[in-house]
N, C-alpha and C positions, 0 to 999 in steps of 0.2 A: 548811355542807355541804362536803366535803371534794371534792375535785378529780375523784377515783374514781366520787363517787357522786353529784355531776351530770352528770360524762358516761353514767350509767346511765340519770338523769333523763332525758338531752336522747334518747337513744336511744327509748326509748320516749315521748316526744314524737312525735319525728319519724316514728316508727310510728303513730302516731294520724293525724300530718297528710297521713303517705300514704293512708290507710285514706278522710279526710273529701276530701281531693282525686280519690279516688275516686267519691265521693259525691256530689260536684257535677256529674259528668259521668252517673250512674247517676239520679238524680232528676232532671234535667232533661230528659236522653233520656227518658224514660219517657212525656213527653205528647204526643209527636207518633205513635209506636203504638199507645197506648194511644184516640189520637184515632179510629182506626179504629173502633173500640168504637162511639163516638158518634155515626160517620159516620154507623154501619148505623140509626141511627135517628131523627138528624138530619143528612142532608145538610152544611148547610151549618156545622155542628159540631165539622168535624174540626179545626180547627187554633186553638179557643179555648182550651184547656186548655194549649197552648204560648202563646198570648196571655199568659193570666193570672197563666203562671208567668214571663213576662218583663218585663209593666207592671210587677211588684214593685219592678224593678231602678228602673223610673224615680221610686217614690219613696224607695227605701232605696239608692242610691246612695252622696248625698252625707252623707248619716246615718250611714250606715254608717262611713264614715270617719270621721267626731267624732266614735263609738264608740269608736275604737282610742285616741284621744286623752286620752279622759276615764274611761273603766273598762277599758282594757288588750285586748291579744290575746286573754288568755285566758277573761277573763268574755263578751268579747265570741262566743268560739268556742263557748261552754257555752252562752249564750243562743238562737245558731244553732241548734246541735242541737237544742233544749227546741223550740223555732220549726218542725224540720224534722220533728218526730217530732208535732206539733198536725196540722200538713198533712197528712202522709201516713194519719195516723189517720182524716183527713176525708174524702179520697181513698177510703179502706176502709168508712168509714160508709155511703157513697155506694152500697158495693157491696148496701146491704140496705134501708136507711132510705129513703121516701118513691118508691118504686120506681112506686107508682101514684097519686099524689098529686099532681093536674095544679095549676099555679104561673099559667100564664098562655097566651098563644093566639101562635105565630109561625109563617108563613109558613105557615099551613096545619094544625100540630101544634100538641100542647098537650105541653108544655115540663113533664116532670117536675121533682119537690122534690130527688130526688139526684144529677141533673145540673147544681144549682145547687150543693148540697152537694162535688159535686166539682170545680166551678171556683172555689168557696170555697176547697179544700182545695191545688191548683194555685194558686192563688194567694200562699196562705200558703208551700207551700215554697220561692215565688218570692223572698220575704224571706230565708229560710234560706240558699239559695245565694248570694247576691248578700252578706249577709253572711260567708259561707264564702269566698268569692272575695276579699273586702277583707283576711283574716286569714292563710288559709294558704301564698301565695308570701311574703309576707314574712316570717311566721313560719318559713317552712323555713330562706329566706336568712339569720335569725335566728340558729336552730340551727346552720346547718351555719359561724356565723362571719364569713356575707358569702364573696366575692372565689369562686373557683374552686371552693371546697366549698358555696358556698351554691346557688352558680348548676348545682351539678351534683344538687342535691338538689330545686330546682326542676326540672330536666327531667328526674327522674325520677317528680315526683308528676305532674309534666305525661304523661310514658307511662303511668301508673298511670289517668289521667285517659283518656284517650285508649281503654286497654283496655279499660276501663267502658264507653262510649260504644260500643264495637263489640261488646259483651256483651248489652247492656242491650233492645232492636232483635230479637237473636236468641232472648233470654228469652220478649219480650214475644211475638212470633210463634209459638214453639214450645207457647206456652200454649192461646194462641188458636185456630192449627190455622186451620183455613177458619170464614171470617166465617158467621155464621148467626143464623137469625131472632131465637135465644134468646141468640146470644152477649150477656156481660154483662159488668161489674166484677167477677165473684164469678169470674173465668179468670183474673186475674193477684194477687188476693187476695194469694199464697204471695209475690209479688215484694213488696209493700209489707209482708208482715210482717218481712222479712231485711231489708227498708232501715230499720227502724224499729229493728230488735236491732242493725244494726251503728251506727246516733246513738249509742244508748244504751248500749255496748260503749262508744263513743270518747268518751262524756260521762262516765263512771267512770273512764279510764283516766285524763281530760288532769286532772280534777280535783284528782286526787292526783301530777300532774306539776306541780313549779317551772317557772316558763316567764319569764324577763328580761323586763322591758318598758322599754326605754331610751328608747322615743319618748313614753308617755304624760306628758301635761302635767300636772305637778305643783306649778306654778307660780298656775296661775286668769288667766293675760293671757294676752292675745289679741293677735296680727299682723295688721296691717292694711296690706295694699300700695296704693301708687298705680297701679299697673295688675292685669291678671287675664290668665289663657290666653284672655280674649275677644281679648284685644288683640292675637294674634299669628296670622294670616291661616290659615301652615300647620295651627295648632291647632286653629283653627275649622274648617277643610278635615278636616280628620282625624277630628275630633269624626265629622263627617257620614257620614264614611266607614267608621268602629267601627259607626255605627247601619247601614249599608248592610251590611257584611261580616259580622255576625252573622245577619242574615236571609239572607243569600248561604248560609251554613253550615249553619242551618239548614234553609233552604225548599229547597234539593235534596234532602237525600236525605226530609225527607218528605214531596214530593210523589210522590217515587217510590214512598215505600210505600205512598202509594194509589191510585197508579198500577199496580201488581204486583198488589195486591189485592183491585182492582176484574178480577172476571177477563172479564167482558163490553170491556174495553179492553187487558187486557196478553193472553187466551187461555189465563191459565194455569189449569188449571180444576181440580186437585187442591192442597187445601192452599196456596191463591192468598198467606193472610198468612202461613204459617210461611217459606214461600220469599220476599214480598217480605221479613219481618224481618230472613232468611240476605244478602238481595243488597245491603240497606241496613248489614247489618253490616259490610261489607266496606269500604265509604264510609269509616266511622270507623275501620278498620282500618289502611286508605291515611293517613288523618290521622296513624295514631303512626307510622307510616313517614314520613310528609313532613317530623311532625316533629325524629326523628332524623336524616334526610338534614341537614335547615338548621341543625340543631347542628353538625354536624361541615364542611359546605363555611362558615360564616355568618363564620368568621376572614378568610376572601380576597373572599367576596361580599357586596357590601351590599347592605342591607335592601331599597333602590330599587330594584336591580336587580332580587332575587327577586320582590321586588311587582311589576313592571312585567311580566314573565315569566311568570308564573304569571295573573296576569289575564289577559293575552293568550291564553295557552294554554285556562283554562279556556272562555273565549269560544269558541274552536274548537270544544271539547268539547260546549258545549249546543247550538251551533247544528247543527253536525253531528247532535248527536242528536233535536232536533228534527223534522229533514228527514229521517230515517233513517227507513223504512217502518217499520210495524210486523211486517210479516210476515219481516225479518230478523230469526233468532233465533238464539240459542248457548244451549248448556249451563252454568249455573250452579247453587251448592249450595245446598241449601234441609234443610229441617229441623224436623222436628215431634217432639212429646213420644212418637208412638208408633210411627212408623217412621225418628225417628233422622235420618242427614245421608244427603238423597238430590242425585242429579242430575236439574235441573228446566231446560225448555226456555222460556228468557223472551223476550223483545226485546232484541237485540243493542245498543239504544239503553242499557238499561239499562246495561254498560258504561262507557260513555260518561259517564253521570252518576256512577258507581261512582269516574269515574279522578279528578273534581274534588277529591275528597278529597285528593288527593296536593297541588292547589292551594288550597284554604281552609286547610290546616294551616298557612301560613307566615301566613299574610294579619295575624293580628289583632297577631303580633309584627311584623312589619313596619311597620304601620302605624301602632303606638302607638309604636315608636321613633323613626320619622319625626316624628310630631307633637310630641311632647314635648323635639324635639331642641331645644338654647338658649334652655329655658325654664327651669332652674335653678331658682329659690327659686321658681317659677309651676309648677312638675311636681306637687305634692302635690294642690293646685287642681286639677289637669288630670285627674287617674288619678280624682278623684272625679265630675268631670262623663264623663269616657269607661264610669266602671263605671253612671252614668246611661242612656249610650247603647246599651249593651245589648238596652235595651227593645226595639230596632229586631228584634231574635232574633224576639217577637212580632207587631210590626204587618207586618211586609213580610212575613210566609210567609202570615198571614192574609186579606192583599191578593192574593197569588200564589191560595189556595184561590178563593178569589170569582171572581178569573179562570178557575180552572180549573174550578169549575160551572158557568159563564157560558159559557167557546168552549171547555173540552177542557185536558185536564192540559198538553199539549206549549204549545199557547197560553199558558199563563200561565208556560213557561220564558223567555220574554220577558223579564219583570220582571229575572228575574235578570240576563239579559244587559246589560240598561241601567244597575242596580247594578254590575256586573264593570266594563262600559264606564267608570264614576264612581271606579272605583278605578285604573283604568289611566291614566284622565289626572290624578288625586293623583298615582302615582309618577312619571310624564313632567313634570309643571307645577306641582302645588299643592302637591307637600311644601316646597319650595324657601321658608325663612326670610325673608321680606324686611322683619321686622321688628327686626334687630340693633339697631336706635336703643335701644331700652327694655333699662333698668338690667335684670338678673334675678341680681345677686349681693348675697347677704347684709350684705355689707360698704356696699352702695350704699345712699343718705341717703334712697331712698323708703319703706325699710320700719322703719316706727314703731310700739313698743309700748306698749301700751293698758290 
């Protein structure tokens, strides 16, 4: 292939990888509005379809990474998709199949067959992404060469990422309109057939795209160290802190959104979910703004600093809005399929959680650089137990919900607070290496091949 016409290849690659880094932030978001759905007819239902799309991470983590190893970026990115477009399919089933067809007896209800079906189907695209996540920052960094073009091509599938995530909320709202008795799956239908054509848009394009694989082992041996990222204190601290700041990211804005539209608690009493989806959009929206800001100061500030900073801050921000009445209210935009972007009068508290976005956007770079810092030939190890940790995205909002039908949504902003608290004393105390004893360079006599 001549010089010309892989850089046409790599160009449309890298359009693909923008397109699926889109994609990770568009299907994941999708289960925490989408959970509303379920609320209206199981309570305590809202926030399992964000569960079971994040337990994925905790078995396809480290798998995931031996995939890149052993059949490449690219087979491994075609298999994702094949994986994300099963899910979402199941997800759409859900919306028709087994609708009266009672499964078993919980808390009172009898537990339909396509609510099982759709956290089947949540669950499967939990693989998908978490897959997608092992493939496309390095494959961009890939393309774009490494060094200043790779990393500028990473933060732009991260904005591409980012805009999805503040889209996705507002889709899913404008669908839905005001929760009601009959609302169903068959309201956002239209979103999972366009997440399904754009897989299968990017599974045709990458296949017929060359794509380098200079890491996959071609070899069949195996490395075997005498230590592991167990053995480095910060690591382990860190580890804990990716499962805490993933649930941080998530379980704000959606306890808000059902907070906003439960309208017996927020007041808002027209179109309660198309306005919460408009205020929770705005959440992810603050995120691709936070995370442009820490691109461009991140040369003169470090990572600790911004962590240390923004923990703090957000801590202000929940507790304040905790104790903020409800009866304080402002104007913000909201948004339905058939009156369009209105002004809707919510709880000023909402704000408040709105602005944390500006704060979880730095958090997970922050934190994974910190941990991974002088762990050298032990980093590849690390990135596979952290994309493990993930999982935390689902049990801690899960835990937050149970709180929040138990004493009241504002009550279970607690949780978070304690989390934010566990990250603020990471960047003060626990990032800090005190394990420099251990060899972590290639050249050193512990790492033997097998």
């Amino acid at each position: 292939m001549t010089a010309k016409a892989q850089q046409k290849s790599n160009i449309i690659a890298i359009i693909a990888m923008f397109f699926l880094f889109a994609m990770i932030s568009f299907v994941t978001n999708l289960a925490a509005p989408i959970g509303t759905i379920w609320k209206n007819n199981y309570e305590w239902s809202g926030m399992l379809g964000n569960l079971m799309n994040f337990l994925a991470y905790l078995f396809m983590g480290i798998p995931a990474g031996n995939l890149l190893v052993k059949i490449g970026y690219k087979k491994t990115a075609l298999w994702a998709m094949v994986i994300g477009i099963a899910g979402l399919a199941l997800q759409y089933i859900s919306s028709f199949a087994g609708t009266t067809t009672g499964v078993f007896e919980y808390a009172g209800q009898t537990v339909t067959l396509n609510f099982i079906i759709y956290l089947l189907g949540a669950f499967v695209c939990g693989f998908c992404v978490c897959m997608l996540n092992t493939v496309v920052n390095p494959m961009l960094n890939l393309l774009g060469g490494g060094g200043n073009k790779g990393n500028q091509l990473i933060q732009t599938g991260g904005a591409l990422n980012s805009l999805s995530g503040t889209l996705t909320p507002l889709f899913v709202g404008s669908l839905i309109g005001m929760i009601r008795p009959e609302t169903s799956m068959t309201d956002v239908t239209p979103l999972l057939w366009i997440a399904m054509g754009v897989f299968a848009f990017a599974f045709i394009v990458i296949s017929f795209v060359a794509i380098p694989e200079p890491h996959m082992n071609k070899t069949g041996k195996k490395v075997k160290y005498s230590h592991s990222p167990w053995n480095f204190r910060h690591t382990v601290l860190g580890v804990v802190g990716i499962f805490f700041y993933v649930g941080i990211e998530i379980g704000i804005p959606a306890q808000l959104n059902f907070y906003l539209a439960d309208s017996s608690a927020s007041g808002i009493m027209v179109n309660a979910s198309a306005v919460a989806g408009a205020v929770v959009a705005i959440y992810w929206m603050l995120m691709l703004v936070g995370r442009l800001l820490s691109s461009i100061i991140s040369g003169a500030i470090s990572s600790r600093a911004q962590l240390i900073f923004v923990s703090a801050l957000a801590i202000c921000f929940i507790i304040a809005a905790i104790f903020l009445p409800d009866s304080y209210r402002i104007s913000m935009p909201g948004y339905s399929a058939t009156d369009g972007f209105t002004m809707a009068e919510v709880p000023a508290k909402a704000l408040l959680f709105v602005l944390c976005g500006l704060c979880t956007s730095v958090m997970w770079g922050g934190i994974f650089n910190l941990a991974v810092e002088g762990l050298g030939k032990y980093t590849a190890q690390a990135s596979g137990i952290f994309m493990m940790m993930v999982v935390g995205g689902g049990v801690m909002p899960l835990i937050q919900d149970a709180i929040a039908n138990s004493h009241g949504y504002m009550a279970s902003y607690w949780l978070v607070v304690a989390m934010l608290a566990y990250l603020l004393f990471y960047g003060l105390v626990g990032s800090r290496n005190v394990n420099k004893d251990i060899p972590v360079s290639d050249e050193q006599p512990d790492a033997l091949n097998l």
